[in-house]
N, C-alpha and C positions, 0 to 999 in steps of 0.2 A: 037644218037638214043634214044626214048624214052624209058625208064626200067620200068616197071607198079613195078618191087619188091623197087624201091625207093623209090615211093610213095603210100605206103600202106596204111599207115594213113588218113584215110576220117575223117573230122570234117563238121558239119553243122554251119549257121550261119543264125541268123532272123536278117533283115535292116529293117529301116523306108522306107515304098515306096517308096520314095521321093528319099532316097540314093540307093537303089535297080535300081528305072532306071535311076538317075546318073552314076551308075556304071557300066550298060547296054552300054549310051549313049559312054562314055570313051572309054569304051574298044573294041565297033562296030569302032569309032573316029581312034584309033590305030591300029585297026585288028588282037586284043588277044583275049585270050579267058580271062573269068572271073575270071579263076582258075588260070592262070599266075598270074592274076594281084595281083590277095589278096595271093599268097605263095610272090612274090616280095613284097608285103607292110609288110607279116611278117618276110620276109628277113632284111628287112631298120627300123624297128623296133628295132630285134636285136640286128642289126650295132647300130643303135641311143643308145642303154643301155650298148655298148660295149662289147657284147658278141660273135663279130666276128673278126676275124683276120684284120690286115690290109690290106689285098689283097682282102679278099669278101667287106671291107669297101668301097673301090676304087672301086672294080669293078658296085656298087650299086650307087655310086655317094657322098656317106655319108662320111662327113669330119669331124670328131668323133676327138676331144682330149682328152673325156673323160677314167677316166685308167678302166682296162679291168677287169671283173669281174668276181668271181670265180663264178663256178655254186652252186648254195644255195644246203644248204642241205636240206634232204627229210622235214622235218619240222623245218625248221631254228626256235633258239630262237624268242618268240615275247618281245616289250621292258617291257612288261609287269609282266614278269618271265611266264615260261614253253614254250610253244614253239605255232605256229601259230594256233593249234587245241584246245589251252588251256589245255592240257595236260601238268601235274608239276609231278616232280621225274620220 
């Protein structure tokens, strides 16, 4: 059953027209809605940068060797010294 408290979080997204009704055409093609498809493409994303389990890897299709990553911190060091805001000490 659908939970609207799962998915709370709205994000917007601007496309090239061109990708907008490719995007349309695909998912009219399979008979999803739009919002399936692009939460699965940032599912398989994830999976590709190894930040999902091996069970959500599989179950996405993603066959990831790559090793599994911790989640960064709020502003990880940049290699430049201080951190990715440019803030030092």
């Amino acid at each position: 059953m659908f939970d609207l408290k799962r998915r709370s979080f709205q994000i917007g997204v601007r496309l090239d027209p061109g990708d907008a009704e490719l995007l349309k055409r695909i998912c009219k093609s399979r008979g999803e809605d739009v919002s399936d498809f692009v939460r699965r493409a940032v599912r398989i994303e994830m999976a590709n940068l190894g930040f999902l389990d091996a069970v959500d890897r599989k179950a996405l299709g993603v066959k990831s060797t790559r090793v599994k990553h911790q989640r960064p911190a709020k502003y990880p060091p940049s290699p430049q010294g201080g951190n990715v805001l440019g803030v030092t000490g």
